[in-house]
C-alpha positions as CSV (number, residue, x, y, z in Angstrom):
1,X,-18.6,-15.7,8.7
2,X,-20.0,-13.5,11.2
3,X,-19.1,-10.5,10.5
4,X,-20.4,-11.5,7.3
5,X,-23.2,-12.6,8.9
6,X,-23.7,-9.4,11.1
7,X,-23.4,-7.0,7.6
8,X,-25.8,-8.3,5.8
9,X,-28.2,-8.7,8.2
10,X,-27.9,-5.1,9.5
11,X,-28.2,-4.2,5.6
12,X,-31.9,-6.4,5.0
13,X,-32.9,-4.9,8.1
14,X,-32.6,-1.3,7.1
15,X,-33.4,-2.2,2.9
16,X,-36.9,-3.6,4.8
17,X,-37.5,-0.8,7.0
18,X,-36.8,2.2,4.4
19,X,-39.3,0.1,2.0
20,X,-42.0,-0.5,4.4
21,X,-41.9,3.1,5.2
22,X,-42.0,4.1,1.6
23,X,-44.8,1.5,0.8
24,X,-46.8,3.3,3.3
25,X,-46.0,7.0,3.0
26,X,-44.9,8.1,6.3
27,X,-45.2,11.3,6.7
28,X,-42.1,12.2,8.1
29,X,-40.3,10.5,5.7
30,X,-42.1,11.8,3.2
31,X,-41.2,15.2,4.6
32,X,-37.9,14.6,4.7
33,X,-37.4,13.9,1.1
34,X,-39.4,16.6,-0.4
35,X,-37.8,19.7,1.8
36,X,-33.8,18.2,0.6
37,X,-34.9,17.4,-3.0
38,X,-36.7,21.2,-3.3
39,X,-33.5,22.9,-1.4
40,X,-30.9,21.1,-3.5
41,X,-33.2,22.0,-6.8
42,X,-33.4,25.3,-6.0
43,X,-29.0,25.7,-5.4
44,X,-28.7,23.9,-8.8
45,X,-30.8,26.2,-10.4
46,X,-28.6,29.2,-8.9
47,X,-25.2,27.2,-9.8
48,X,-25.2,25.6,-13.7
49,X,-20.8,24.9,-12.9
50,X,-21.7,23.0,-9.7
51,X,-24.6,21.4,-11.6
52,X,-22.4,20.2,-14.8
53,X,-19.9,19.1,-12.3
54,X,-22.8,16.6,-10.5
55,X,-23.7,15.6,-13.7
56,X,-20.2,14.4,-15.2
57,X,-19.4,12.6,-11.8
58,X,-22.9,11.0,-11.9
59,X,-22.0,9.6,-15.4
60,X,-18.6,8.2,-14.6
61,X,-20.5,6.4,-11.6
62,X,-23.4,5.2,-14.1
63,X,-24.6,1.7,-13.4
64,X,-23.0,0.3,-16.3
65,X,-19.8,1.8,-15.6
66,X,-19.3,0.6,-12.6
67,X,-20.6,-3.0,-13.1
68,X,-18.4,-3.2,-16.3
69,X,-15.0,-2.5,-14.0
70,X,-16.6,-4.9,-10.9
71,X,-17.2,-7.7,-14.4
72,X,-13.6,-7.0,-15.3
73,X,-12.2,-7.8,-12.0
74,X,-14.0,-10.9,-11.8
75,X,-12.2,-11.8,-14.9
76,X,-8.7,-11.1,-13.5
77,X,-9.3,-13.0,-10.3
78,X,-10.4,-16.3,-12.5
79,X,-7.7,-16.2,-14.9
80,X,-5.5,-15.7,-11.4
81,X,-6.8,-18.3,-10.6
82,X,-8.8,-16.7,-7.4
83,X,-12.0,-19.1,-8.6
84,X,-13.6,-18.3,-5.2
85,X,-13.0,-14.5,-5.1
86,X,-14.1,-14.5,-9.1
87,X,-16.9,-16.2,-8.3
88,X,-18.4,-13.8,-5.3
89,X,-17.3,-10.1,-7.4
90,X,-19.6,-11.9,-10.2
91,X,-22.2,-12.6,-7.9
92,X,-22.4,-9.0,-6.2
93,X,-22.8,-7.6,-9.7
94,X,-25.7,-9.7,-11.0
95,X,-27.2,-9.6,-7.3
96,X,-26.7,-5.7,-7.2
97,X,-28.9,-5.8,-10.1
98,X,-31.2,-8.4,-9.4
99,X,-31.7,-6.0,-5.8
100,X,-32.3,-3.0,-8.2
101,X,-35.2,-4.7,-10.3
102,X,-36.6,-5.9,-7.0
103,X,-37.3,-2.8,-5.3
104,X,-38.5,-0.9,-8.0
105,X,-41.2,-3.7,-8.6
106,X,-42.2,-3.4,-5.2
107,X,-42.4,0.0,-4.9
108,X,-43.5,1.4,-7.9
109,X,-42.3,4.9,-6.6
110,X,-41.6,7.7,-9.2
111,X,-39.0,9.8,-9.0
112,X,-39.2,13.8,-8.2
113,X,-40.9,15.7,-10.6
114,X,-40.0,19.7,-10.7
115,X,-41.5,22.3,-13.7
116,X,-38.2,23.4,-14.8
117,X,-35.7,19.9,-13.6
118,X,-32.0,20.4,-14.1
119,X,-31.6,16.4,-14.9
120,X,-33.7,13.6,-16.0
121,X,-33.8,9.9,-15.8
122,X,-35.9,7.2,-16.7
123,X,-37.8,4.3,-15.1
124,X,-38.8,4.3,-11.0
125,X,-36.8,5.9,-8.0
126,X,-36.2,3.2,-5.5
127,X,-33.9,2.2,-4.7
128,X,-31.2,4.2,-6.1
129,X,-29.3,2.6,-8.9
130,X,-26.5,4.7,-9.1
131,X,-25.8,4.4,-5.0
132,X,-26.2,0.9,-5.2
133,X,-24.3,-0.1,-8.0
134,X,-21.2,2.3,-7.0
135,X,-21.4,1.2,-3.4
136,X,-20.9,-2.4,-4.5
137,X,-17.9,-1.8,-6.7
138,X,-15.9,0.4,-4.0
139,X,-17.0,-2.1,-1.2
140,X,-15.8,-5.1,-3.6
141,X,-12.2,-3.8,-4.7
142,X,-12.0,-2.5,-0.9
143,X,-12.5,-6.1,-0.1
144,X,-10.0,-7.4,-2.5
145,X,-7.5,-4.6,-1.4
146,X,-7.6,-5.1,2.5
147,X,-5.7,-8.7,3.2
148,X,-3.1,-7.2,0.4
149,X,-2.0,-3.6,1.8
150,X,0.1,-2.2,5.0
151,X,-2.2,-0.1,7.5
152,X,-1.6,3.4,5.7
153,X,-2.7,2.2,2.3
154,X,-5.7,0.3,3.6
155,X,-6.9,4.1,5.8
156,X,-6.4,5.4,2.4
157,X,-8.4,3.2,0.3
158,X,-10.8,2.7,3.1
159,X,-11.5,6.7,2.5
160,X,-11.3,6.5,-0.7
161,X,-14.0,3.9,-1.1
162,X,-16.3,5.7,1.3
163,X,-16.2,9.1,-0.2
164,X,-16.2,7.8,-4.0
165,X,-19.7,6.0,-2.9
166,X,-21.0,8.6,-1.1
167,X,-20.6,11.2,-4.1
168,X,-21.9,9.0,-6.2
169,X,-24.7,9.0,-4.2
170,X,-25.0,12.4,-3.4
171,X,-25.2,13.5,-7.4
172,X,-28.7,11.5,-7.3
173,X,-29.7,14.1,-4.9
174,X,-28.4,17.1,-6.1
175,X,-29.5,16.5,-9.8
176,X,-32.7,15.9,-8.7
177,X,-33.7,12.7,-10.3
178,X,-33.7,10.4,-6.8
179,X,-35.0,11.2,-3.0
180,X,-32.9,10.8,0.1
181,X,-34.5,7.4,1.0
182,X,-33.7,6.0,-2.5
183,X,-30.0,6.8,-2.0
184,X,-29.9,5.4,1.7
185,X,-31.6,2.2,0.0
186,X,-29.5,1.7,-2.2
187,X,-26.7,1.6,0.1
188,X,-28.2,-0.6,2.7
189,X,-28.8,-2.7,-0.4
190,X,-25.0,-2.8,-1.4
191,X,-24.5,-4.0,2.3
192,X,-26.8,-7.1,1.6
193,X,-25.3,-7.7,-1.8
194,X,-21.4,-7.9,-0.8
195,X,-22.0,-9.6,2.6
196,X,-24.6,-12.5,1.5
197,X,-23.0,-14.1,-1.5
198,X,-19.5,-14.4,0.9
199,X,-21.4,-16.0,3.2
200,X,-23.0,-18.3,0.7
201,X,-20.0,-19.2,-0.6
202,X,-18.0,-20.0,2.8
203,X,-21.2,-22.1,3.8
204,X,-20.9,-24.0,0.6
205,X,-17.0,-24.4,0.4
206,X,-15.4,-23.8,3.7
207,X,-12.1,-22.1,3.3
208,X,-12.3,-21.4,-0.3
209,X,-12.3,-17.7,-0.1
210,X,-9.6,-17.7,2.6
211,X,-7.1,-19.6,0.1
212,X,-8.0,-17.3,-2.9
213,X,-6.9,-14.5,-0.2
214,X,-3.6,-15.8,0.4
215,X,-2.8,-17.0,-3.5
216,X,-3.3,-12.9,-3.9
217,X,-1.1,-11.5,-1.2
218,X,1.5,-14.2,-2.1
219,X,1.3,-13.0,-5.8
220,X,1.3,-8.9,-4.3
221,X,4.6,-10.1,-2.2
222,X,7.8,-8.1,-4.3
223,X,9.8,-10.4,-6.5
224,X,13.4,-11.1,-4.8
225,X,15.8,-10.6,-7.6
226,X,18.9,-12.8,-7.6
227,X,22.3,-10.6,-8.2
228,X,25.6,-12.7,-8.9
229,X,28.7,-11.2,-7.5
230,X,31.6,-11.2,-9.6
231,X,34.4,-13.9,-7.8
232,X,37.2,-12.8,-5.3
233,X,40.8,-12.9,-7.2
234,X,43.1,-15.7,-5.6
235,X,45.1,-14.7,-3.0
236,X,48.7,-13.4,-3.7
237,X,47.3,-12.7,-7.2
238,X,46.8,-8.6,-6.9
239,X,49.9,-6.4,-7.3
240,X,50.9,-3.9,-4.8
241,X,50.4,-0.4,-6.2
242,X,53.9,0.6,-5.5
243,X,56.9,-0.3,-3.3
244,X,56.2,-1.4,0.3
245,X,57.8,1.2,2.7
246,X,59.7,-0.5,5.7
247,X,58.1,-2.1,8.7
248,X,57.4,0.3,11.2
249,X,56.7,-0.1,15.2
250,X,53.5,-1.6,15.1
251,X,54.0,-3.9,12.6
252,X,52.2,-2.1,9.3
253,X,54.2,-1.5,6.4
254,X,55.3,2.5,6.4
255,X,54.5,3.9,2.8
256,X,57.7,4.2,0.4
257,X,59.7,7.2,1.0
258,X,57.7,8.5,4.5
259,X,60.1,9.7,7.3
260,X,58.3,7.9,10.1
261,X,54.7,8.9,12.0
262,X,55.6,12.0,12.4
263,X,56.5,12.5,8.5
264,X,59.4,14.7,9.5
265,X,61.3,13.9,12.3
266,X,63.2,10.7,10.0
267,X,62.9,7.4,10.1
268,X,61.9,5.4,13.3
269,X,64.8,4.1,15.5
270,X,65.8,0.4,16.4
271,X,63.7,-1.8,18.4
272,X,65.1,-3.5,21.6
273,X,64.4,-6.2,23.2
274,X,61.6,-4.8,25.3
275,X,59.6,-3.6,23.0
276,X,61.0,0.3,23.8
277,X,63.3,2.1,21.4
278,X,67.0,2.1,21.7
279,X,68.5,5.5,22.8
280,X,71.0,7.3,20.3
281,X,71.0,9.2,17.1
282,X,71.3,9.2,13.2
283,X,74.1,10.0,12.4
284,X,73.6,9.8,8.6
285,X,71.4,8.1,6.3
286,X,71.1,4.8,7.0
287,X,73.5,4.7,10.1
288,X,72.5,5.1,14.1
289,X,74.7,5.4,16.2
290,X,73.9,4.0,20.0
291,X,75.0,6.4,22.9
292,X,78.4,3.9,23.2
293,X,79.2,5.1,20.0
294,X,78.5,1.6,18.2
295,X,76.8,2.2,14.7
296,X,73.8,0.2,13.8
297,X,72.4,-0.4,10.5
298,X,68.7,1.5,10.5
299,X,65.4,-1.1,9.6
300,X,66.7,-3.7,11.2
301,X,65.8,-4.8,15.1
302,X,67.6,-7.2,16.5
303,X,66.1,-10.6,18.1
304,X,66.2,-10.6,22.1
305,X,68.1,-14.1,22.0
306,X,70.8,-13.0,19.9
307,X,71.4,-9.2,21.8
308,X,71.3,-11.0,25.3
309,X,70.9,-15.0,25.4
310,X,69.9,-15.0,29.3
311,X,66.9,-12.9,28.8
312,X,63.6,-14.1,27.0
């Protein structure tokens, strides 16, 4: 509320200053106007590409454009069930408008008039429409952007917003159909417009806004899809590949047909009783023969308690 509060104050203060000044013609102001509109005249004049090019942006940031996509968002928030949120983008668009009307009626001001213009547009110059109505839609999906987005895509949109509006803006200028202080009205206008009706509506329901914010970023969280994993096979039911090899020293079947851990040296001698291996030799397959000369069958270690029954 206060930094709503703070915004649109800061916007009526400067809407009331720039159309007090224009009410009275202050020179400087007046100044002002007529040296950028001449300059910027005279550069379209010299450049027809860089004028076509103001003049296609200025139409896809037409009034009507712009209020039409602002209208359309309002409808996606209310059938989102954002009633709050649908509510205030509706409200900025018909107040952007109702600000438009205002300030032409109260200044009566007409818009620059050169003997060979580049651009024309009807009715009276202040405030600007296109500035205004453009400011309001960037500053209203920024709005409805920001609680939804991680820091880089919120500096992105941020500067997306701002320079979109300031173009749109700037094409008034260049074309030669609004002065500098109709521009700057119109965006100290779109200031008042965004920031008053959310204030309005938090006075009037408390905490309205603030739900229809967090029904959005629930609805913008990603989707959690569930994945079924086929089941496990019962144990004892999977097949060896092949033949298990014998048992070697550390207790790991040796592969069928290896000759040891050295994979040439032959198959691994017997086992004694503390855990070291017997001294002797093969003699032949199968057979090893102990340095006593008693033959012992290979694979097979004998228990402790059955080699010597007084040792454990």
């Amino acid at each position: 509320m206060l930094r709503c509060a703070g915004t649109a104050l800061t916007g009526a203060l400067a809407f009331a200053v720039l159309l007090l000044l224009v009410r009275t013609g202050w020179p400087p102001l007046a100044r002002l106007d007529r040296d950028w509109a001449s300059l910027l005249h005279r550069y379209a004049l010299r450049h027809p590409v860089w004028t076509a090019a103001m003049q296609t942006f200025a139409d896809l940031g037409a009034p009507w454009v712009v209020r039409t996509l602002l209208g359309a968002v309002a409808v996606w928030l209310w059938a989102t069930r954002a009633r709050a949120l649908a509510a205030w983008a509706a409200s900025a668009a018909l107040l952007g408008w109702a600000a438009d009307r205002a300030g032409r009626a109260l200044t009566h001001r007409p818009r620059p008039h050169f003997a060979d213009p580049v651009a024309v547009a009807p009715g009276l110059s202040f405030p600007s429409g296109h500035a205004l109505a453009s400011a309001v839609t960037c500053g209203a999906l920024l709005a409805l952007l920001w609680p939804r987005a991680e820091r880089p895509v919120r500096a992105a949109a941020g500067t997306a917003a701002a320079l979109a509006a300031l173009a749109f803006g700037w094409t008034r200028i260049a074309l030669g159909v609004n002065w500098p202080s109709d521009v700057l009205a119109g965006w100290a206008a779109a200031l008042v417009v965004l920031a008053a009706p959310a204030l309005a509506l938090e006075l009037w329901r408390p905490g309205r806004i603030g739900r229809d914010v967090r029904r959005l970023r629930r609805r913008a969280r990603p989707r959690v899809q569930r994945v079924l994993a086929p089941p496990l096979p019962p144990v004892g039911a999977a097949e060896p590949a092949g033949p298990i090899g014998p048992v070697g020293t550390t207790g790991r079947a040796e592969p069928s047909g290896s000759a040891g851990l050295s994979g040439s040296a032959g198959p691994l001698p017997p086992v004694g009783s503390a855990g070291r291996a017997e001294p002797g030799r093969w003699t032949e397959p199968g057979r090893w023969t102990e340095p006593g000369g008693r033959a012992e069958p290979s694979g097979r270690a004998e228990p402790a308690t059955e080699r010597d029954p007084g040792r454990s």
